[in-house]
Residue, then its C-alpha position, 0 to 999 in steps of 0.5 A: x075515847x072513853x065511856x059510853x061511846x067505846x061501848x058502842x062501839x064495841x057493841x057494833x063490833x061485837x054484833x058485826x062478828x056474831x051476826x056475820x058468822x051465824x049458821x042462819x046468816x051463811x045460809x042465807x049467802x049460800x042460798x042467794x048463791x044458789x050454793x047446795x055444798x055444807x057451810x064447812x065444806x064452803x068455809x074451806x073451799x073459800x080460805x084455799x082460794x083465799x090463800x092458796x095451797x095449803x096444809x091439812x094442819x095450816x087449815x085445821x089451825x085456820x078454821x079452828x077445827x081438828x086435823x081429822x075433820x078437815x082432812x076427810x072434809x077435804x077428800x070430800x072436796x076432792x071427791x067433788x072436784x073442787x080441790x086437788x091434792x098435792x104436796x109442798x114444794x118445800x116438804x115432800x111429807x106435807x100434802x096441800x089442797x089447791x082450789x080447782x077450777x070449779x072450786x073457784x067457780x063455787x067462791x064466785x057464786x058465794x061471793x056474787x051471794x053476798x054481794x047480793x046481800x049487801x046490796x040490798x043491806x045498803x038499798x037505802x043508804x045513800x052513795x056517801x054513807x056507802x063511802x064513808x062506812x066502806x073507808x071506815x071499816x077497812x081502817x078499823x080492820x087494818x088497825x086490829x089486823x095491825x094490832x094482832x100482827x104486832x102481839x102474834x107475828x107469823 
């Protein structure tokens, strides 16, 4: 396609991206979640349970932030009791971050948040358009996640 309509598209795109990364709009998640922790320190806790344990490095490099920050951000954590640290089982030199349990406990109220969110963002729709974007929207993502593997393989 061409023209007017990939305009649109990208516009929507591009205002999906912007608005769901706001500090206003993570806030608010934070918020129904009942979750009082900094939205970085959220953001961390959120991509270890995601993936797993992980280096200081490997996270610094995920959330685009400088390897100082996040290795204090994540003693920070520890301190909390919401991650653990340890080392790679492949590199003794490298030392990782484990979500705790409470740590998971806190991903759960930030998801139920957003959960919370959506459901009054699609109060209104009806049970197929709630199909039909949900099925859309995973294809688009899994084609631009396709697209990004193919240039930048792991």
């Amino acid at each position: 396609m061409n023209g007017m309509a990939d305009d649109d598209y990208y516009d929507v795109w591009l205002d999906m991206l912007g608005r769901g990364s706001r500090p206003r709009f993570l806030a608010l998640v934070l918020d129904r979640a009942g979750v009082t922790l900094g939205l970085d320190l959220c953001q961390y806790v959120v991509h270890l349970d995601l993936r797993g344990p992980m280096g200081v490095l490997e996270l610094a490099e995920l959330v685009d932030r400088n390897h100082p920050k996040v290795s204090r951000s994540l003693a920070r954590l520890e301190w909390l009791g919401l991650v653990e640290r340890g080392t790679a089982p492949h590199d003794r030199r490298i030392k990782t971050a484990t979500v705790t349990a409470e740590g998971h406990r806190v991903v759960e109220a930030i998801n139920q948040g957003r959960r919370s969110l959506l459901d009054e963002a699609f109060a209104g729709w009806t049970e197929h358009d709630r199909v039909t974007f949900a099925r859309l929207t995973r294809r688009f993502s899994d084609d631009v996640l396709a697209l990004v593997e193919a240039h930048h393989p792991e």
